[in-house]
C-alpha positions as CSV (number, residue, x, y, z in Angstrom):
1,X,32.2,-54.4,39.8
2,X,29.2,-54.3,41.9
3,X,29.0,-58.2,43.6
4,X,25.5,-57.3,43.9
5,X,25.5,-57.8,40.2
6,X,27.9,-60.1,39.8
7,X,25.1,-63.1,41.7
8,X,22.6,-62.1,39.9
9,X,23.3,-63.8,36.4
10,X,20.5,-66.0,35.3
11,X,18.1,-64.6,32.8
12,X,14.2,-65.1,33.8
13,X,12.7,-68.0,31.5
14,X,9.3,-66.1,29.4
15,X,6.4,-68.7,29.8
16,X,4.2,-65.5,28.0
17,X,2.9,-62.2,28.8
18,X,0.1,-60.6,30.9
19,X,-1.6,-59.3,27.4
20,X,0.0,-57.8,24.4
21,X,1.5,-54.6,24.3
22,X,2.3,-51.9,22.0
23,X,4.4,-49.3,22.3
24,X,3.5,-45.8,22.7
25,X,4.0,-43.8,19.4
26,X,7.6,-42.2,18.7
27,X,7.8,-39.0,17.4
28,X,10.4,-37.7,15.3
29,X,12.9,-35.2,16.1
30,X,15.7,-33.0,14.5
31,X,18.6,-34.9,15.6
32,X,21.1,-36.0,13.0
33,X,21.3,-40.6,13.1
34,X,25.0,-40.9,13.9
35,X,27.3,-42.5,10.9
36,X,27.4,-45.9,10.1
37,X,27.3,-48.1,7.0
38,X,24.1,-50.1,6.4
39,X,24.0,-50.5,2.4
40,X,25.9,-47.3,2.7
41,X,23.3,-45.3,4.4
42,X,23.8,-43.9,8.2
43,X,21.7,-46.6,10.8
44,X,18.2,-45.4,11.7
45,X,18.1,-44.0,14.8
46,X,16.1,-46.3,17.7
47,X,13.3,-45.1,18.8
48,X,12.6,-45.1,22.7
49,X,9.7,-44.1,24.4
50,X,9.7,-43.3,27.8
51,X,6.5,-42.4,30.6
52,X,7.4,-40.6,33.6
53,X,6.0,-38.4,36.1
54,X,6.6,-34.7,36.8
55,X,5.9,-32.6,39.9
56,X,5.7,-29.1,38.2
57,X,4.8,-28.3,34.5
58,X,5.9,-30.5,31.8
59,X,7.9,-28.6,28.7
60,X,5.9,-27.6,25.9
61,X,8.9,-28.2,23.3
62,X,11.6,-31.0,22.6
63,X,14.7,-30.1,24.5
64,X,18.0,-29.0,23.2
65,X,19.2,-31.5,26.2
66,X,17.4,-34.3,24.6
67,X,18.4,-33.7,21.0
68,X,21.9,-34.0,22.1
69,X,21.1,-37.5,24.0
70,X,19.5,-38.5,20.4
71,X,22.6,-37.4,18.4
72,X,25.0,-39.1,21.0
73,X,23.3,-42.6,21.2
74,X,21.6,-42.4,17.5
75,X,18.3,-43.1,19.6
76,X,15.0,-40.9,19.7
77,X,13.9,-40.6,22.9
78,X,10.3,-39.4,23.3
79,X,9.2,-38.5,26.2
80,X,5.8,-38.9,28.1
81,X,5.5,-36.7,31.8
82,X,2.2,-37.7,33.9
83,X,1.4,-35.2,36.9
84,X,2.8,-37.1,39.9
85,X,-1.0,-36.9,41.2
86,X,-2.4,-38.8,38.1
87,X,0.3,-41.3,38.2
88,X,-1.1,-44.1,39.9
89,X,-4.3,-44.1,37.8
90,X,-2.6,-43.1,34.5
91,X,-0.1,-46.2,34.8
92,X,-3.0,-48.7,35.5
93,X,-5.0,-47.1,32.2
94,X,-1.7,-47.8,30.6
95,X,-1.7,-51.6,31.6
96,X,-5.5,-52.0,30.6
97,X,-4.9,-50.3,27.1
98,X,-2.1,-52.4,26.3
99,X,-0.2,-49.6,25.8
100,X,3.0,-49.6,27.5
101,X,6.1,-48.0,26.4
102,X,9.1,-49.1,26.2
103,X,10.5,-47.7,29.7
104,X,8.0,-47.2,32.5
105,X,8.0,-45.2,35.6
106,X,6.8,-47.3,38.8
107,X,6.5,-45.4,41.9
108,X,5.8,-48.2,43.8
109,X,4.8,-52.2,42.9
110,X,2.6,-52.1,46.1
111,X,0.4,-48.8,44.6
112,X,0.2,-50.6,41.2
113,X,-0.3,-53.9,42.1
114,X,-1.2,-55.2,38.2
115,X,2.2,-54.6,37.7
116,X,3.2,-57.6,40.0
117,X,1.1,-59.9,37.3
118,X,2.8,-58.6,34.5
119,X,5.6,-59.3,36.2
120,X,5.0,-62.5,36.7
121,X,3.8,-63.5,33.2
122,X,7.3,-62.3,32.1
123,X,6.2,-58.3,30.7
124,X,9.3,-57.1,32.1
125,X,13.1,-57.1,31.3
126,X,15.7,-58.9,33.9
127,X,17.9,-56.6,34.2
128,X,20.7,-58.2,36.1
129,X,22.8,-60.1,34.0
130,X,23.5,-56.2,31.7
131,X,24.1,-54.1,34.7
132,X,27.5,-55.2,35.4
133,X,28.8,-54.3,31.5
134,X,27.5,-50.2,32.3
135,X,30.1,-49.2,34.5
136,X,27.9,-45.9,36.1
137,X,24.8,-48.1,36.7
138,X,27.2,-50.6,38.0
139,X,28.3,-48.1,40.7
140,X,25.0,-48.2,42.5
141,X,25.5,-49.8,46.0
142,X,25.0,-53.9,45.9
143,X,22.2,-52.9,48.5
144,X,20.2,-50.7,46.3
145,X,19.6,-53.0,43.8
146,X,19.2,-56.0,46.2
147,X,15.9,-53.6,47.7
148,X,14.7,-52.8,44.1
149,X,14.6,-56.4,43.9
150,X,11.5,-59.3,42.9
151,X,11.2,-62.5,43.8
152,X,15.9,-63.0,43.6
153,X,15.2,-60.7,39.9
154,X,16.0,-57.6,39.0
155,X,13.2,-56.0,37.0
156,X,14.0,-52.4,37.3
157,X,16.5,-49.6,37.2
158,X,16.0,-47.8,40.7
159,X,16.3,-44.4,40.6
160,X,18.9,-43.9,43.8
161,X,18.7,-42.4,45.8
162,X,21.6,-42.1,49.1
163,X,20.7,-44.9,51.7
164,X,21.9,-43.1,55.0
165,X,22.2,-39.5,56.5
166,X,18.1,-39.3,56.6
167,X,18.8,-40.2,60.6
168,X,21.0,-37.6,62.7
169,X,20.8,-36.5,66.0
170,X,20.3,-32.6,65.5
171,X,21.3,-30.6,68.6
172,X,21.8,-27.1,70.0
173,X,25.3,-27.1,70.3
174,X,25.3,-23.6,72.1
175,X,22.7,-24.7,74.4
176,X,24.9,-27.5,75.6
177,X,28.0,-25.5,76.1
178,X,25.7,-23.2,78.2
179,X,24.8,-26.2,80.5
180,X,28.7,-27.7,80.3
181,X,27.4,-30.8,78.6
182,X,28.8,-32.6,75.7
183,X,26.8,-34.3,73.0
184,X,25.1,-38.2,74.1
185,X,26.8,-41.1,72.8
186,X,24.3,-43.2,74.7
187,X,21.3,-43.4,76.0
188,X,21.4,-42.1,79.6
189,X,23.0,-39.7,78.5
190,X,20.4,-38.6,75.7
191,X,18.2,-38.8,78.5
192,X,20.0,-36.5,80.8
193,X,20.7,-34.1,77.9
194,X,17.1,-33.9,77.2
195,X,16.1,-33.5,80.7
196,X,18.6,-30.5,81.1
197,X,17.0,-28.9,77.5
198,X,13.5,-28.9,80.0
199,X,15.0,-28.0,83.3
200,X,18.1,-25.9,83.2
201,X,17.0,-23.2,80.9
202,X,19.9,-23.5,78.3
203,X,18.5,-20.2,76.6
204,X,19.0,-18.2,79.9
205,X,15.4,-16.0,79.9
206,X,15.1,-17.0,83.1
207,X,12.0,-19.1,82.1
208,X,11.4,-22.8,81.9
209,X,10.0,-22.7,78.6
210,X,12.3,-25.2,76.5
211,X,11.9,-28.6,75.9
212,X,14.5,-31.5,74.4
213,X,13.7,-33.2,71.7
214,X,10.3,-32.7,69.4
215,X,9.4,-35.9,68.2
216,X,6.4,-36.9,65.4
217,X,3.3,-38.6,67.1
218,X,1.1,-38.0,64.4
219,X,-0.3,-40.5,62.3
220,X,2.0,-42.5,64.9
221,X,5.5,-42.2,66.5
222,X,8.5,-42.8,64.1
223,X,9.6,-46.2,64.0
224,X,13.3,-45.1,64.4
225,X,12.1,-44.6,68.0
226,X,11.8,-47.7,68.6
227,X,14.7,-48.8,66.2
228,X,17.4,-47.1,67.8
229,X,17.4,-49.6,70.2
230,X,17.7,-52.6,67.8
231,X,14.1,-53.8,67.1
232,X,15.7,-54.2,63.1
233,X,14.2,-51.9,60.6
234,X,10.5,-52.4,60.3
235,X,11.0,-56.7,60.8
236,X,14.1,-58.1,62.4
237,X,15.4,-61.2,60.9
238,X,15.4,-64.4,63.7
239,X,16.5,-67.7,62.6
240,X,15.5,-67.2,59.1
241,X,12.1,-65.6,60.3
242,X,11.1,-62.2,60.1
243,X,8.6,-60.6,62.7
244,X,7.6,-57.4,63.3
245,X,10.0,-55.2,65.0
246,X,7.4,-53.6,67.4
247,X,7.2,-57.1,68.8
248,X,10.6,-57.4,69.9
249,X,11.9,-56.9,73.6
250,X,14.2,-53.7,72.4
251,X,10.8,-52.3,71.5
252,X,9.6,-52.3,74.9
253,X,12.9,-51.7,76.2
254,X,12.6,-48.1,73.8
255,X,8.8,-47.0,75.7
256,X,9.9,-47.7,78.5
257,X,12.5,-45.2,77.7
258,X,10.9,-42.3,75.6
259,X,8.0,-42.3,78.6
260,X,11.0,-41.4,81.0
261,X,12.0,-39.2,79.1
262,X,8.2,-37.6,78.1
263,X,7.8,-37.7,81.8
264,X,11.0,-35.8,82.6
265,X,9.9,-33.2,79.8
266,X,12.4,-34.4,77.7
267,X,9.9,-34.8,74.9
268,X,7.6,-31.6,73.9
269,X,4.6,-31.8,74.9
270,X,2.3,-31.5,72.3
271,X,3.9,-35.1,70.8
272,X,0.9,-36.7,69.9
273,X,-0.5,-34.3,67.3
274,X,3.5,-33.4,66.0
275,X,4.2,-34.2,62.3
276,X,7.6,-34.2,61.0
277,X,6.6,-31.3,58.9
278,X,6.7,-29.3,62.4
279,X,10.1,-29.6,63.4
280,X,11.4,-26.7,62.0
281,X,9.0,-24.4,63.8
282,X,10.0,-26.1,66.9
283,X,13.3,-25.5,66.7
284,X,14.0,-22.3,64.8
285,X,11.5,-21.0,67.6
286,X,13.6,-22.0,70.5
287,X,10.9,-24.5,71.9
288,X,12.9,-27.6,71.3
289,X,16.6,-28.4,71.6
290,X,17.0,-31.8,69.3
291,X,15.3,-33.5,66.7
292,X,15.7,-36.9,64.9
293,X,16.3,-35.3,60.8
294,X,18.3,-35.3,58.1
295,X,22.0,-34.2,58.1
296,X,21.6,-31.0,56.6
297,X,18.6,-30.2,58.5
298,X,20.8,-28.7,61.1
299,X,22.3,-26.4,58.6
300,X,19.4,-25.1,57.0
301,X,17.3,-24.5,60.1
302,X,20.6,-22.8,62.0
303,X,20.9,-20.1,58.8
304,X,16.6,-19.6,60.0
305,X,17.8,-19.6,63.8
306,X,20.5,-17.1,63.5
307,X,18.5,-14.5,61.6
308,X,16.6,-13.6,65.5
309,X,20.0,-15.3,67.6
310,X,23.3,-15.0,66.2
311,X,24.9,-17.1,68.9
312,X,22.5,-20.5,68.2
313,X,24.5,-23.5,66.7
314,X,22.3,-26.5,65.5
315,X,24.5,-29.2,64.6
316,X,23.8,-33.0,63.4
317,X,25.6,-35.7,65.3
318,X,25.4,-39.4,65.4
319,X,22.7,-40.8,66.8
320,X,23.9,-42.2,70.6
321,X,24.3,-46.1,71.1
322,X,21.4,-48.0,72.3
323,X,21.7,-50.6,75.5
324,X,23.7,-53.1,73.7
325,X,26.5,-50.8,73.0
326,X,25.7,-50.9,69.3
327,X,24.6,-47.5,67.2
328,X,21.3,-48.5,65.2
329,X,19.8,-46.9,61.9
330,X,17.3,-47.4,59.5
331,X,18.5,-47.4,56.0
332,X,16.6,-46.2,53.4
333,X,15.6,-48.2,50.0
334,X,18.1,-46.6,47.7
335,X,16.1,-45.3,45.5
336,X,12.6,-43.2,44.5
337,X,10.8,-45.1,42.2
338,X,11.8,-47.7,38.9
339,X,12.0,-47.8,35.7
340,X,10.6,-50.9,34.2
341,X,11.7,-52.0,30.1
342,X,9.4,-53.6,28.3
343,X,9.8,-56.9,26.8
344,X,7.1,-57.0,24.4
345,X,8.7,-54.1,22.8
346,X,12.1,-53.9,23.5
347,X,14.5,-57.2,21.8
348,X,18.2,-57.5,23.3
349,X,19.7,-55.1,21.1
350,X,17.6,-52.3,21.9
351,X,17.5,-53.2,25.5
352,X,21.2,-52.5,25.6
353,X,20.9,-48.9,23.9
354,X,18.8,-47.8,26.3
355,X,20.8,-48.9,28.8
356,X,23.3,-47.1,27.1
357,X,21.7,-44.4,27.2
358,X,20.6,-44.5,31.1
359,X,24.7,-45.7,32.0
360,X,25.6,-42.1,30.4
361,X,22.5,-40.3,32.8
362,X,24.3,-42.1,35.6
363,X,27.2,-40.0,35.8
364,X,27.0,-36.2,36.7
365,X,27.3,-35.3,33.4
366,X,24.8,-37.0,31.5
367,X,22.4,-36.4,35.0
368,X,23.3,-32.7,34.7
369,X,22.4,-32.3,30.3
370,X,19.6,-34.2,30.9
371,X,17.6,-32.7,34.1
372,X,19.2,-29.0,33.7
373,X,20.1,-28.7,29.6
374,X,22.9,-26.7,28.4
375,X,25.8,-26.2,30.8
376,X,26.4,-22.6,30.8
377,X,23.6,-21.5,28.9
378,X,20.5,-23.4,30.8
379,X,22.5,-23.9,34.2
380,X,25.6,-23.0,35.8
381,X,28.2,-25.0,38.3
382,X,28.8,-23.5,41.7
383,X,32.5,-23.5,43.1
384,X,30.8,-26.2,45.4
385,X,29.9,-28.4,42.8
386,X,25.9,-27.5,43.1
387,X,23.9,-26.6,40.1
388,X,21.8,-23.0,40.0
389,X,19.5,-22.8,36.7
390,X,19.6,-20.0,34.8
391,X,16.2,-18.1,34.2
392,X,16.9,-18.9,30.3
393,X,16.6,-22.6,31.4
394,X,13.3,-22.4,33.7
395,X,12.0,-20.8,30.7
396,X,12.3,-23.7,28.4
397,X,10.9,-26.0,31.5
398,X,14.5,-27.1,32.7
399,X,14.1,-28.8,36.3
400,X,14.6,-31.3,38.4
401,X,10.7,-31.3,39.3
402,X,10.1,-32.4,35.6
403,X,13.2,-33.1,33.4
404,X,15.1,-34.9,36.0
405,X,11.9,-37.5,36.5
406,X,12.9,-39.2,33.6
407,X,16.6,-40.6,34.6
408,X,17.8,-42.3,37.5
409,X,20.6,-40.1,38.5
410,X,24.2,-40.3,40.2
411,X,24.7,-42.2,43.4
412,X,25.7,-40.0,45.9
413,X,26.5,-40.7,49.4
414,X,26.8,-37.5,51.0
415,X,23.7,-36.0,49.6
416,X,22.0,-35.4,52.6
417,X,25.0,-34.0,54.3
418,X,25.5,-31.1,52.5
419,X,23.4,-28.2,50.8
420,X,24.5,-24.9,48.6
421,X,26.7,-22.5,50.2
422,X,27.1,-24.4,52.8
423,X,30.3,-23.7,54.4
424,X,33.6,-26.4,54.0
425,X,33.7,-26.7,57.2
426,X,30.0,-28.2,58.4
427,X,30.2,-29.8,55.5
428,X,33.2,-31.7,56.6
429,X,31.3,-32.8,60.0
430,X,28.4,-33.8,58.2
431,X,30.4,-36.3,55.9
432,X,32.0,-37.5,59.3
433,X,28.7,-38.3,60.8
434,X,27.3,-39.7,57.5
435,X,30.4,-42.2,57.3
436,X,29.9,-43.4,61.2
437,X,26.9,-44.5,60.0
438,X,26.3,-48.5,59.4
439,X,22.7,-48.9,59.2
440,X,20.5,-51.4,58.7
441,X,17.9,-52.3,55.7
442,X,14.5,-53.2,55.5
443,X,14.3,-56.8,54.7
444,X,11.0,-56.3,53.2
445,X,11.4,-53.6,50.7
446,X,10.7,-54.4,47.4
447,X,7.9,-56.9,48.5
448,X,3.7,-56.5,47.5
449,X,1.8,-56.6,50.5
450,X,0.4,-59.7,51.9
451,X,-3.5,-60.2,51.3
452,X,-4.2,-60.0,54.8
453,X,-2.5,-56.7,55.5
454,X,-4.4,-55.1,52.5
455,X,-7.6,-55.8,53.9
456,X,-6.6,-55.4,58.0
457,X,-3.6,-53.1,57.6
458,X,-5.3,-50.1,58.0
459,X,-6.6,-50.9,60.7
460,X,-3.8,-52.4,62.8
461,X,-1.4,-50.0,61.6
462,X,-4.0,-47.2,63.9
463,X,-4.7,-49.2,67.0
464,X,-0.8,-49.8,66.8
465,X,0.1,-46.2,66.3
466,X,-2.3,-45.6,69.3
467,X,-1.1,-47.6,71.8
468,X,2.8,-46.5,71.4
469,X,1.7,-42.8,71.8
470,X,-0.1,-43.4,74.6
471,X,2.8,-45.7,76.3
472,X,5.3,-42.9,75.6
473,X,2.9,-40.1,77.3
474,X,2.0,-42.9,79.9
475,X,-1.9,-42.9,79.2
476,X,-1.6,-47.0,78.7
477,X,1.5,-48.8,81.1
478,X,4.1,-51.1,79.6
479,X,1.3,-54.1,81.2
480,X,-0.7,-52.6,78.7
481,X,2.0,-53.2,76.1
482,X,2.6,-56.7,77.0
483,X,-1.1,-57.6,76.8
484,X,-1.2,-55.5,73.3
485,X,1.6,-58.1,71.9
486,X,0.1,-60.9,73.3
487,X,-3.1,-60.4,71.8
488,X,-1.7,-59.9,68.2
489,X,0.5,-63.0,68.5
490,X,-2.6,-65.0,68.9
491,X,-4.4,-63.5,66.3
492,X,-4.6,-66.3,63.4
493,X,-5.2,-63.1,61.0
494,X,-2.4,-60.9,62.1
495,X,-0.2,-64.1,62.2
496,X,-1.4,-65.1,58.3
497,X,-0.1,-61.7,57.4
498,X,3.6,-62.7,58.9
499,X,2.8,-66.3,57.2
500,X,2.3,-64.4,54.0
501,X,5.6,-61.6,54.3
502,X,7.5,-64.4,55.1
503,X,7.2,-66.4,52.1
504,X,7.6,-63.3,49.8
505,X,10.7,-62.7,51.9
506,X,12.1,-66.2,51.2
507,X,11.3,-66.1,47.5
508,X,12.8,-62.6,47.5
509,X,16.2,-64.0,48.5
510,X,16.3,-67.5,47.0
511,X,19.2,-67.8,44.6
């Protein structure tokens, strides 16, 4: 049982609700109620309605998929998709109108900050105290619910997501053979590694045309830069306190680090317009020789490196130890999104249906009938346990684009370890590196945004992003660092702000 779960026990008192709300209409559909005597007639099936968003077109038809959920459960689900670009304003419309249904796709609390108020006038189910009696939802890491988290409540299912293998140290294995050089398990030697990548020409055409690592500069270096040294993830926790993880003495311990290593050309050159979107490029070109990516980034960008040189081997490793002798990672939320029940519309009974129904969509199963449809007919099953939809399946609007946005899925903790036909073996090393892995979570997910930040954020978050970049390329000094920190230490607006995450922190984790 997930002891995540297990502490979480005590249902939220109602004082009232933000405004009343109604539930979107429920449609009828051709499933068959499931036997059961009720003045000898079979129990009306409960009607659920559900809002999500989609990605790609929405189907234009009910779903064999869902008729069979319906059947199952004895439910009706109707479903509601809204374009992932309309989401934000569609969701808030929904809140005005009073017309919220009775599960809710959230993105994000901090994009739909009204939700925070219905929250807080009681709008919303607790779902802690069920989880623990639906054993797939109880299989979700302690930690991912602890992030989807409000104020010590759980007012959400999180759609999970895997919280590691999204930080790997992606290398040309071939070009360190060439230079008799094995991968860095710290940081000289990620230092020297990258140094050789610039100087030694590991791709023998005679020219010094190869570079290390390429790194995103653009908005603003990634914080796992800095990170990797053990700043924390995003804050770091000191006697109770959070502060920023930029302000930290790892953080200058990290620039003074990368602007070695962007002096040495360990770093490619154009780093302070490079977006993560880039790195592909960068390395299936044969410019760059490492990159900061997911797991099975090295996979899929070998297959593109090996259609122009057969010999290349990008592989992921784990990422070396910083300083202290300590490997550090961000981990990430958990999970994509939430679905919120609503307790105008939704009494105990019903609550525990649909839960019923979303306990059955956590396993791969129930996941697979309700994103992809019919096995066999709307997808098949690969020997490696990946799912290929048939072109009879796309044509009723089967995908995970659209019909998957409406469940929260499996947890999976090698998900970003492995991809189809990928072979056993890299597979195996993948899982390896993605079970070295202890990483670190953000103590702040799950919490709104402090007043202060929405109206200054913007603009700190740029001189910030600044003033790294130009450390790391050496256009500002690490004096100009210490003077940077200083200054927002004694700003009284910047320090309200930490004031503010602070307290939503501490009511986040009060018991």
């Amino acid at each position: 049982m997930n002891p995540m779960v297990k502490k979480m026990t005590v249902l939220m008192t109602v004082a009232g609700m933000t405004a009343t709300m109604a539930a979107c209409g429920n449609g009828a559909n051709d499933a068959k109620p499931a036997a059961g005597r009720n003045g000898g007639k079979a129990a009306a099936p409960t009607d659920i309605s559900i809002t999500t968003l989609a990605f790609a077109a929405a189907p234009t038809s009910e779903l064999e998929a869902v008729k069979k959920l319906n059947a199952k459960f004895n439910v009706n689900v109707k479903l509601n998709w809204i374009p992932s670009a309309q989401i934000t304003e569609k969701l808030n419309a929904l809140l005005a109108a009073r017309d919220i249904p009775d599960v809710l796709f959230l993105e994000d609390f901090n994009y739909t900050p009204a939700f925070l108020n219905a929250v807080d006038q009681g709008a919303f189910w607790d779902l802690a105290p069920y989880i623990k009696n639906y054993p797939n939802l109880a299989k979700y890491p302690e930690n991912v619910y602890a992030n989807a988290s409000l104020k010590g409540k759980l007012y959400s299912l999180p759609r999970v997501r895997p919280l590691d293998g999204h930080e790997a140290l992606l290398l040309r294995k071939d070009w360190l053979d060439k230079l008799g050089m094995q991968p860095p398990k710290t940081m000289d030697e990620l230092f020297t590694v990258l140094e050789a990548f610039s100087k030694k020409d590991p791709d023998g055409n005679g020219k010094e045309d190869t570079y290390g690592a390429v790194l995103a500069g653009s908005p603003g270096p990634a914080s796992y830069l800095l990170t990797m040294f053990g700043t924390g993830n995003k804050w770091k926790e000191e006697g109770g306190n959070l502060i920023p993880y930029w302000m930290t003495p790892q953080a200058r311990e990290s620039l003074a680090f990368w602007n070695k290593t962007y002096k040495a050309g360990g770093i490619l050159p154009d780093f302070p317009v490079i977006k993560t979107a880039q790195f592909k490029d960068m390395l299936v070109q044969g410019k760059a020789g490492a990159a900061i990516a997911n797991v099975y980034d090295a996979y899929k960008y070998n297959v593109e490196l090996q259609k122009t040189n057969p010999q290349a081997n990008l592989m992921a490793f784990e990422l070396p130890k910083a300083p202290d002798g300590k490997a550090y990672y961000e981990q990430a939320s958990g999970y994509y999104g939430q679905f919120l029940i609503n307790k105008k519309t939704v009494d105990e009974a019903k609550l525990k249906k649909i839960l019923e129904v979303y306990d059955y969509t956590a396993s791969v199963e129930g996941y697979n009938l309700a994103t992809y449809g019919i096995q066999d007919t709307d997808f098949t099953v690969k020997a490696d346990g990946s799912v290929e939809q048939t072109e009879e399946g796309k044509k009723k609007g089967y995908s995970g684009d659209t019909t998957g946005q409406w469940v929260t899925g499996y947890f999976d903790k090698y998900t970003r370890a492995k991809v189809p036909g990928m072979p056993n073996d890299v597979l195996e090393l993948n899982k390896k590196v993605i079970d070295s892995i202890n990483s670190i979570p953000d103590p702040t997910y799950g919490l709104a945004k402090s007043a202060t930040y929405k109206e200054k954020g913007a603009d700190w978050d740029k001189k910030l992003n600044d003033m790294l970049v130009n450390v790391i390329i050496g256009k500002n000094s690490l004096e100009d660092w210490d003077k940077f920190v200083a200054q927002y230490k004694a700003d009284p607006s910047f320090q309200q702000h930490v004031k503010e995450t602070n307290d939503f922190y501490k009511e986040k984790i009060k018991k």
